[in-house]
N, C-alpha and C positions, 0 to 999 in steps of 0.2 A: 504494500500500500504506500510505502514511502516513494517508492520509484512512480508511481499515481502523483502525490502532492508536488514532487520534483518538476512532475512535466505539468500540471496544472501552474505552480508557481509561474515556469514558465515561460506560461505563456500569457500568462496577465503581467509578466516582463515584455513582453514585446513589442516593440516599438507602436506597431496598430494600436494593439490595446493603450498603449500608455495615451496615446492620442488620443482617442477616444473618448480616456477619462476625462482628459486635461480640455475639451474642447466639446461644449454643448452645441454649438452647429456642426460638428464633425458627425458626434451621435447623433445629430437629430438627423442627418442625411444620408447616413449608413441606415437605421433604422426605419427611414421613409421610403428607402431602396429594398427592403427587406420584405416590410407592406408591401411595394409594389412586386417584386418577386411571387409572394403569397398570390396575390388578387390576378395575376397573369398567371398563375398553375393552377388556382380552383377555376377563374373565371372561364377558361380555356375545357380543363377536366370534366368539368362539372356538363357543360353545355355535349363535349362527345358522349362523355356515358349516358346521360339523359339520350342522345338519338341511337347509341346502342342499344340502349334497355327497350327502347321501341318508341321511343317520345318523337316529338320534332318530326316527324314521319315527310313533312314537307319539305325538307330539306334532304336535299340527296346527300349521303354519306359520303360520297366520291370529292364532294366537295366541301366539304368542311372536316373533314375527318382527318386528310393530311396538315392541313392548317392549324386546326386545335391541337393537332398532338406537336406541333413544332412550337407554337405560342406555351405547348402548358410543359417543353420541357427547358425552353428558356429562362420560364417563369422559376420553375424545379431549382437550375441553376443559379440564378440570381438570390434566391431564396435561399439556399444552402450555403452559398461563399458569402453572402451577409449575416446569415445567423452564424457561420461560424468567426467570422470576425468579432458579433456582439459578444458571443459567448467567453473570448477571451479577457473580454473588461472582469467579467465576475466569475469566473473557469470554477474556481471551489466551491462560491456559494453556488454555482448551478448543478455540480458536480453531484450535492449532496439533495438538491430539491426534487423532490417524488413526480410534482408534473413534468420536470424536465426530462426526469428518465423514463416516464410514459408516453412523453412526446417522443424521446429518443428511438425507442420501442416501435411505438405505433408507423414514424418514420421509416424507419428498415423494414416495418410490415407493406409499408405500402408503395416504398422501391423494387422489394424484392416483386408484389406485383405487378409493376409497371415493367420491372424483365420477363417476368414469366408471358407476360401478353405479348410486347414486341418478341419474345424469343417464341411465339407460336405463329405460324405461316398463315395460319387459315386469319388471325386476328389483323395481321397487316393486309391481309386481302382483303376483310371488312372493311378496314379504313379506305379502302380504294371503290369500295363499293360491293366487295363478293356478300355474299350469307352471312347469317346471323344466325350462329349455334346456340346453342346449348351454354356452352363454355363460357361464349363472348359476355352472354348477358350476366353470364354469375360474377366475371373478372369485373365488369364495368361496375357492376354491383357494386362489389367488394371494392374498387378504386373510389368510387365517391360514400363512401361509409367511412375508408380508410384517411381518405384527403382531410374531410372534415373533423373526421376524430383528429387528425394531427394540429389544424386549425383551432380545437376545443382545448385542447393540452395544449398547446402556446399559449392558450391566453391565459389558462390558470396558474400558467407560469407564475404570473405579480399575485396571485394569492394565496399561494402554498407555502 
């Protein structure tokens, strides 16, 4: 566990974080990048699985499906290299915080299905317009069940 507090310490040493601390418009614009990361991966996510699961029916898949999934892994991106930025201002206290590690959790639940769907042929053929299994609609399920749980556990982050 000491080799833990070592590399937590750190990294609330690191020059980011120390900026960060030292600098209320630094945070406030890493942080409003952060939000905007968020709202570009649900706003993105939310609207594909909703026309997977069979919503939006008026909208061809062909065409919003490769789009959404490029906006919501941008969003993905932005939203990961900025929480992990924030995350080194308070590395220990977050370290130790119970929503943080069910957000941690719920995150790796819900990357690992965003491989498992692009790592399925038939699901990138949906995005192009093929069939809508079985599978697809349980994965898209389980992606905006999981998106949002991670959205839920971020915010009770400031109350735990």
């Amino acid at each position: 566990m000491e080799d833990a507090g070592s590399l937590l310490g750190a990294l609330g040493g690191w020059p980011g974080a120390r900026w960060l601390r030292a600098s209320w418009v630094a945070y406030l614009l890493v942080n409003a990048a952060h939000i905007l990361g968020v709202a570009l991966l649900l706003g993105s996510i939310l609207v594909l699985d909703l026309r997977l699961l069979g919503g939006l029916r008026r909208v061809p898949l062909a065409v919003i499906g490769p789009l959404h999934a490029r906006v919501a892994a941008l969003g993905t991106s932005l939203a990961v290299l900025t929480g992990l930025w924030l995350f080194t201002v308070r590395a220990a206290e977050y370290a130790e915080n119970p929503a943080f590690l069910v957000k941690l959790a719920l995150l790796g639940a819900a990357l690992v299905n965003v491989a498992l769907q692009h790592g399925n042929p038939a699901y990138r053929e949906a995005l192009r317009g093929g069939p809508l299994t079985g599978r697809i609609r349980t994965s898209a399920a389980a992606s905006a069940m999981l998106w949002l749980a991670v959205l839920v556990a971020g915010r009770w982050i400031g109350f735990a």
